[in-house]
N, C-alpha and C positions, 0 to 999 in steps of 0.2 A: 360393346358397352354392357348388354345386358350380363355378359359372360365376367367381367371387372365388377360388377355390380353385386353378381353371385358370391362371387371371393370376399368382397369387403362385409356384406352384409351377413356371412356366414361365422364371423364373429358373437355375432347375437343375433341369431335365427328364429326364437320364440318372441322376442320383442319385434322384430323385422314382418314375422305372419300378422300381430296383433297389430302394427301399425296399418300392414296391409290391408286388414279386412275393416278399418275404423273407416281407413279413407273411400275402400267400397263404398259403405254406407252410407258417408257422407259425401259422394258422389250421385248415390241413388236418391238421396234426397234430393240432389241441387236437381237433376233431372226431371222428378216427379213431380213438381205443378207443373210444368208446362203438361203432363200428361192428363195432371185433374181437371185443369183447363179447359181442356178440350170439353169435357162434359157439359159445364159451362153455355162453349159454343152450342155443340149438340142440341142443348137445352134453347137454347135460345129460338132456333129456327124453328120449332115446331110451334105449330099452331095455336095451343095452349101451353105455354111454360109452369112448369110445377118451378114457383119461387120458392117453395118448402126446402127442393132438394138443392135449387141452386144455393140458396144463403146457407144449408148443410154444406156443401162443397165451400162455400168460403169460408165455416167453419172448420174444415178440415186442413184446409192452405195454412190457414193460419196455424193453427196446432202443427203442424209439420212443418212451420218455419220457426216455431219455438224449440222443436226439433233439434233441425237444424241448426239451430246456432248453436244449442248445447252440444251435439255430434260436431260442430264443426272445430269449437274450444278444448274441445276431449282431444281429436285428430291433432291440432296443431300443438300441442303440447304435448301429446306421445310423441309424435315424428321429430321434434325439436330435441325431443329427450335419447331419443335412438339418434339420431344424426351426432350429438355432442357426445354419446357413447360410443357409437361406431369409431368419430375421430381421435376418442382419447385410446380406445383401444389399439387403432392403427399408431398412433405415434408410441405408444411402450414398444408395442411388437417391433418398429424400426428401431427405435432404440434398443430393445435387447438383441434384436439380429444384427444391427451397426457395429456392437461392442467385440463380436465374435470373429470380425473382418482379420484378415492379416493385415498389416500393414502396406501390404501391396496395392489393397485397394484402395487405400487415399491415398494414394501415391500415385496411380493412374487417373483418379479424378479431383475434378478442382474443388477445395472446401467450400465455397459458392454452391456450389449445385448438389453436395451433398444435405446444406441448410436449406435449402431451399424445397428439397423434396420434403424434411422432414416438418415445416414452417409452412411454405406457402402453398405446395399441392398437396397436405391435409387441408388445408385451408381453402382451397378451394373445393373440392368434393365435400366441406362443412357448409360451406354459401350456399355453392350453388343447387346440392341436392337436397339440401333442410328445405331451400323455398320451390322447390318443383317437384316435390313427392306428390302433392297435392295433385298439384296439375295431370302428373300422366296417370294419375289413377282418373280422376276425372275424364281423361282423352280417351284412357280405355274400357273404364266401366259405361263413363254416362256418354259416351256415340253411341258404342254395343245396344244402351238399353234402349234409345233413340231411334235408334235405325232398327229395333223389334217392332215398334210400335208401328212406325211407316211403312216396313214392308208388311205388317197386317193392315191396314190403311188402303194401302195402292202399291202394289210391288214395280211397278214401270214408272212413277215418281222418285220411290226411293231408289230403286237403281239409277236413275237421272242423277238424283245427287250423291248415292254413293259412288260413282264414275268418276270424280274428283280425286278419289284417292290414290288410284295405279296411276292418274296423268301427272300428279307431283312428284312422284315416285325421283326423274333423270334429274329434277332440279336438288331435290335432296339430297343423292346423289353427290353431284356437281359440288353443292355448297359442303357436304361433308371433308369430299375430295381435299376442296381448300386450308377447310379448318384443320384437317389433317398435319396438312404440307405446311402452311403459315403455321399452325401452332406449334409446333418443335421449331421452329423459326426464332418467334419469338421467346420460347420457354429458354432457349439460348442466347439471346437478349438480355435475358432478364436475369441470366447468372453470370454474364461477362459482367451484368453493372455490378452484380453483388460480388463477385471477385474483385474486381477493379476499386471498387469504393473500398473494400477488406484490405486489399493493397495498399493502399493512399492511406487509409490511416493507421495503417501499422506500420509506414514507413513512411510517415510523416515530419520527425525527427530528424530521418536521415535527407530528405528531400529540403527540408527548412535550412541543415548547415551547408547544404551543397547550391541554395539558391535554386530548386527544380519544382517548387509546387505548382509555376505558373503554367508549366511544362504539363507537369505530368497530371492536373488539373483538366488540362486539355483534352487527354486522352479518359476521362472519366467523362466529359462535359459529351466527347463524341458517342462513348456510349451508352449515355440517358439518350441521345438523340435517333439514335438506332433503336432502340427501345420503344421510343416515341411512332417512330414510323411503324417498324412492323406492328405495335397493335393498333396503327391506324389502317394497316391491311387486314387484318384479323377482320377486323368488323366492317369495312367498305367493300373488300373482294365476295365473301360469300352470302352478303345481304342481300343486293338484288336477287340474289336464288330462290332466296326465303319468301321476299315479296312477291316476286313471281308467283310461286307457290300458291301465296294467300289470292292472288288472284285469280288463280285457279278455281277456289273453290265460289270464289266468288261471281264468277263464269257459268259456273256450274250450279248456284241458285240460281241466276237467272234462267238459265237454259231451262230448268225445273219451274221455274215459273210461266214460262212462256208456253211450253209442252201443257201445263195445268189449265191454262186459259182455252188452249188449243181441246183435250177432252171436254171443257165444262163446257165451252160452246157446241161440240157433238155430242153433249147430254151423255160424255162416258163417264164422268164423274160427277158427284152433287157440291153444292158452296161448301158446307160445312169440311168436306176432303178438301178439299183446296185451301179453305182459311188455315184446316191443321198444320198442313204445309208450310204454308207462309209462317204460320207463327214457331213449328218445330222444326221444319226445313232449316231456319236460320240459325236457330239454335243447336244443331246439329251440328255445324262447323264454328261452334264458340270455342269447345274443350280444345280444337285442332287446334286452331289460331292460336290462344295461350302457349300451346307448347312448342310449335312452331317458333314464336321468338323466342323461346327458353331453348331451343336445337342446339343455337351456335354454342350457347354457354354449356348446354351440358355433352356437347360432342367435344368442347374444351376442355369440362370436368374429366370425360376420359381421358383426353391424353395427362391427364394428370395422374389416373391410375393407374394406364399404364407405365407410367416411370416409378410411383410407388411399388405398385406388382412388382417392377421389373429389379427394384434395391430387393425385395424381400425374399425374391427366386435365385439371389446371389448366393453358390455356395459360401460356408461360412467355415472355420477353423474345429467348430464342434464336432464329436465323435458319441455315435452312444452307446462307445465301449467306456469303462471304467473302470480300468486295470489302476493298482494302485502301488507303488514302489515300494520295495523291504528294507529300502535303507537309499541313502544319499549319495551315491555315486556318478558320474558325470563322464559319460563316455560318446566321444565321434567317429563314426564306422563309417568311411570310407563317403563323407559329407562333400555334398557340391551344390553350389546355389548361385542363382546371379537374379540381378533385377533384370526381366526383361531378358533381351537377347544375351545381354550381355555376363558374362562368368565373371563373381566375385570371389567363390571362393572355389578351390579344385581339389578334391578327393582327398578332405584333411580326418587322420587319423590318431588321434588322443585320449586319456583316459584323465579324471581328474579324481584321485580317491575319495574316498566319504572323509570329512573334518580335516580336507588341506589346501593348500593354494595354489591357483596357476596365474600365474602373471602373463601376460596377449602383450608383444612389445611391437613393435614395426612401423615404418615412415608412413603415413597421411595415404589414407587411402589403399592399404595393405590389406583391408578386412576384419580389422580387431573389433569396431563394434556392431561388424556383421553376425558375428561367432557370438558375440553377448546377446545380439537381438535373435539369434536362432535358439538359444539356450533358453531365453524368456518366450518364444515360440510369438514372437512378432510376426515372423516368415513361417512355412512351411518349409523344406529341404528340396531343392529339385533330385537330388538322389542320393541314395544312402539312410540315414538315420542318427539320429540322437537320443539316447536312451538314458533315464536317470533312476539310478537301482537296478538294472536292466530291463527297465522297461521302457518302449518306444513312446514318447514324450507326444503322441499324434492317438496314443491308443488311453488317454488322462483326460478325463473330463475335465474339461476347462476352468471351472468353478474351484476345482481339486487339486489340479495344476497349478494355478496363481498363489494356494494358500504355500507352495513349497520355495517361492521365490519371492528375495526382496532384492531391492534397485536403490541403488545411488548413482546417478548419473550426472555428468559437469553441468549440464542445464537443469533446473530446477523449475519443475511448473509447480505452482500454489494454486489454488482456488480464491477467489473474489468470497472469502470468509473468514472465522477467528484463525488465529492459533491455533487454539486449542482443539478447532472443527477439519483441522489440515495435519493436523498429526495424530487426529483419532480414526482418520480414515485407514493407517496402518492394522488396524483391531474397533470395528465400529460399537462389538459389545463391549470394551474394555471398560476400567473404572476410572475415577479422576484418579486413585492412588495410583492406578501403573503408566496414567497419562505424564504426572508429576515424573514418577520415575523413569521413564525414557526421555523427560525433559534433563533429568538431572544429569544421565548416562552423557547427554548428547550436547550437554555444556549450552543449554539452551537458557536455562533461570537466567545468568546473568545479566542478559540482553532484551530477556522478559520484561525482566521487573523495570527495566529503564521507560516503558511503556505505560502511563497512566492508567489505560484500561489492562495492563499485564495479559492474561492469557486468552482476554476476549478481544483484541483487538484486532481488526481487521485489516487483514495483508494487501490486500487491494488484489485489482485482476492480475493473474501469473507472481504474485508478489510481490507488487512494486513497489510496496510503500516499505520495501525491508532491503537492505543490503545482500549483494551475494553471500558472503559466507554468516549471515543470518538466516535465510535461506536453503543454505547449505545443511547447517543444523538441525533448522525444522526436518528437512529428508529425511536426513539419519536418525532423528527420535520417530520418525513414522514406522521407518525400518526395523529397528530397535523396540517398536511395540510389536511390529508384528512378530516377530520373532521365528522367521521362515529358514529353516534347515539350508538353503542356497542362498548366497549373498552376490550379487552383481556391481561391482563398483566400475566404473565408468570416469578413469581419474576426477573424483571431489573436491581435489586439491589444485588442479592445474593452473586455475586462472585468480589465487587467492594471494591474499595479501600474507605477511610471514607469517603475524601475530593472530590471524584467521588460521591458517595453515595447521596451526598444534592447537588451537582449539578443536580442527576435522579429526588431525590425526587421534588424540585421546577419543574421540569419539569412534572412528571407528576401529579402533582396537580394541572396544569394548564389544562392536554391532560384530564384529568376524568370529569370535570367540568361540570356539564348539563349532565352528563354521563349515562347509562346502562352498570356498571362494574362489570367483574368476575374477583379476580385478586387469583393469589395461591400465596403462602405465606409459608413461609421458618422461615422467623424471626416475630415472633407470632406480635413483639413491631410494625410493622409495619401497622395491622391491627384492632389497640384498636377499632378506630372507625369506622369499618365495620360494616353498616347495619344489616345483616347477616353472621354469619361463620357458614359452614357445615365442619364438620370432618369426611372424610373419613374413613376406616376401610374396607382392602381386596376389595373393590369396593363395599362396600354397606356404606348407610347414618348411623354411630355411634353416631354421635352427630350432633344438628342443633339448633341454637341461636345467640345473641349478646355475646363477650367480656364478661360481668358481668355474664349473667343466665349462659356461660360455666364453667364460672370458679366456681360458687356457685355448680354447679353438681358436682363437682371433680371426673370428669373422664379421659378423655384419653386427650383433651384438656388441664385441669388444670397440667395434668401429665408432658405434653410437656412444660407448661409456666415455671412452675417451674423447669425443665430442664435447659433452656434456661437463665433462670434467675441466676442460681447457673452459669452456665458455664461463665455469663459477667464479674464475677469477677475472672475469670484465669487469673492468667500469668507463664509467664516463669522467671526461676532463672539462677543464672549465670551456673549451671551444669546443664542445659538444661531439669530440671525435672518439669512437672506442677504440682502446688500446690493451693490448695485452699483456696484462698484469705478470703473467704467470713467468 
């Protein structure tokens, strides 16, 4: 813990010492009456009591309880102020190290448990250590000063009650053990719900026409109930540990009090050591007991850090070479990759010139928007390279990288915002005039202005409140603002209505212009005059040519043109059978 604690607080280190030494002080004070006290007693027993000095000492209690409250308001408002720093500092850092992931890694974990690290285990190291900083400086400073005072006192007293603390030692122990074991338990509980509920209503829609909510309801309802249980282990299993614990030391004032009775009747001690006792004795295992039931939560709070630690220690796609390409060229040298065990693509060798195009053609599952996601460096290459200008695309700072590519792909995410705030993310210094002009490029106005609020209006989450090939558009004027030497299109067109269709296409016959395009390709008609077409097959190069030399080969290309050719002349008849036209 202490070592998690290191790391997080090494963000703000000077703020992290000044907290530290407030709550000293405001530890040594909560300590020191019962020390002035004592004088009090002292005073008391003697034969003549000077009231002078006694009603001095309670003027001094009191001044150092005015003190303290002031030290105590100063403490709790730095430490609040560091703890809401520390958290917002850790959620940027996972966020700018989340943004650097390949793709691989959400893809290996569930988006549940990626929010949830960045959401609820900052959130909890915010709870639970904003309200327990106090305390263990308290448990360390003010026993420390406690147990000086005692063992000047009576050193065979205070060692009486400090004996209490090696004998809690196996029970702490024990209850850690648990919270260990239970808390990754649970912490996996609590991201099946949050996948499962992410599930359920994102596939809500589909569950409502298919009649399955009451169904799949179920399996949401069983896992809040799971949930339910393990944190009712979390806190039943290692509690008695704790309590044990506390009655340890509570064993151990009496044991301390009995041993005291046993000297003052052999006249080895006098009343006044004995009453100190009784009165600091007790107070001595106050600061323990506080922290003691804050253990479970903050031996929780670690496993929280370490699953944060453990996102933040993830290698990330970044490099801190920053080679920089002399020009736009698009080359794959002897490229293999697969997710996982498995080989997608196998030792594919290409060049794409600077300002032309290659068209990626091939059946479902051949690898073509593998080769588009390795070019925008989604993946890293399990072997080989990909170099742009001839430079290796692994040796480009990332920042430097992104500005050299732009993306249209058939799915379109928007953001839960304007227009006008979803297509300036393509260029976020840009002006309104080059925002207008990549509206206009991107055949965007006309569908604008049918908008009452026009370019402030808000698209809803992923864009919902907009049509695909409106949608579609927004992309291309993002791409089209930013204005990046490599263009990735990811057929725009495929799933579009006709009169959508030549809205894309002007559009993007404006965005590839002066281009370095790879685009994939679905309806062959689309691609006559591609530079180059490579045809896929199982993730290796089948075919590579122009439109003419593929089809004079007649092979797996001409096979698919003429597919596609016979299928334009379907249609349907009034009994709903298809027949061929052609």
């Amino acid at each position: 813990m202490i070592k998690n604690l290191q790391y997080v607080t090494s963000f703000n280190p000077k703020d992290t010492r000044k907290v530290a030494f407030t709550e000293i002080i405001h530890s040594l004070f909560i300590a020191a009456p019962s020390g002035i006290l004592l004088v009090i007693i002292w005073e008391l027993f003697l034969e003549k009591p000077d009231m002078t000095r006694i009603w001095s000492v309670v003027a001094l209690m009191a001044v150092m309880l005015l003190i303290q409250f002031f030290v105590a308001s100063h403490s709790m408002v730095r430490s609040n102020i560091l703890v809401y720093d520390l958290s917002t500092k850790l959620r940027i850092k996972l966020g700018n190290h989340i943004q650097k992931f390949s793709l691989g890694f959400f893809k290996q974990k569930d988006p549940g448990e990626i929010a949830s690290v960045v959401l609820q285990d900052v959130a909890n190291f915010e709870g639970i250590f904003g309200h327990s900083i106090g305390n263990l400086a308290s448990a360390a400073f003010g026993t420390v000063l406690l147990s000086v005072i005692l063992l000047i006192y009576d050193w065979r007293l205070a060692l009486c009650l400090l004996l209490g603390l090696p004998l809690i030692y196996p029970f702490l122990r024990i209850a850690n053990y648990f919270v260990s074991r239970l808390g990754k338990k649970q912490i996996e509980a609590r991201n099946t719900v949050g996948a499962k509920f992410l599930e359920y209503v994102q596939g809500i829609r589909h569950l409502k026409s298919y009649g399955l909510t009451g169904k799949k309801y179920k399996g949401l309802e069983d896992s809040f109930d799971d949930l339910r249980r393990r944190c009712i282990r979390l806190e039943a299993v290692p509690g008695p540990f704790i309590v044990t614990a506390a009655i340890v030391f509570e064993i151990g004032f009496i044991g301390m009090v009995a041993l005291g009775l046993y000297f003052l009747l052999h006249q080895s001690i006098t009343v006044p050591v004995l009453i100190t006792f009784l009165i600091m004795g007790y107070n001595l295992y106050g600061p323990l007991k506080v922290v003691m039931v804050d253990y479970l939560v903050l031996r929780y709070m670690n496993e929280s850090l370490n699953r944060i630690i453990g996102v933040l220690e993830e290698p990330t796609m970044e490099t801190e070479k920053n080679e920089l390409p002399q020009h736009y060229e698009i080359s794959f040298n002897k490229v293999s990759f697969g997710y996982q065990k498995k080989m997608t693509l196998q030792n594919l060798n290409f060049t794409v010139p600077e300002k032309s195009m290659l068209a990626l053609v091939g059946h479902s599952g051949s690898g073509k928007t593998t080769v588009a996601s390795l070019i925008a460096r989604f993946w890293d290459v399990n072997e080989g390279c990909i170099k742009i200008g001839g430079t290796d695309i692994r040796n480009i700072n990332q920042d430097a990288f992104y500005k050299l590519i732009s993306e249209v792909f058939q799915d379109v995410y928007l953001f839960d915002d304007t227009i006008y705030n979803n297509i300036k993310i393509g260029k976020p210094d840009a002006t309104e005039k080059e925002i207008f002009y990549a509206m206009e490029q991107a055949q965007c106005l006309e569908f604008v202005s049918e908008f009452p609020e026009g370019i402030h209006t808000k698209v809803g989450e992923g864009g919902s409140k907009l049509s695909g090939g409106q949608k579609q558009r927004i992309s291309i004027a993002r791409a089209l603002l930013k204005d990046a030497p490599i263009v990735l299109l990811d057929e725009a067109t495929a799933s579009l209505d006709p009169e959508n269709e030549i809205y894309i296409q002007r559009a993007i016959q404006e965005l590839v212009r002066s281009k370095t395009v790879v685009v994939i390709a679905h309806k062959l008609s689309t691609i006559q005059n591609a530079h180059q077409i490579i045809v896929l097959n199982e993730g290796k190069i089948a075919e590579k040519g122009n439109h003419k030399e593929l089809l004079e080969k007649n092979g797996i290309y001409r096979k698919m043109w003429d597919i596609q050719k016979r299928s334009n002349g379907w249609k349907v008849n009034n009994t709903n059978e298809i027949l061929d036209a052609c």
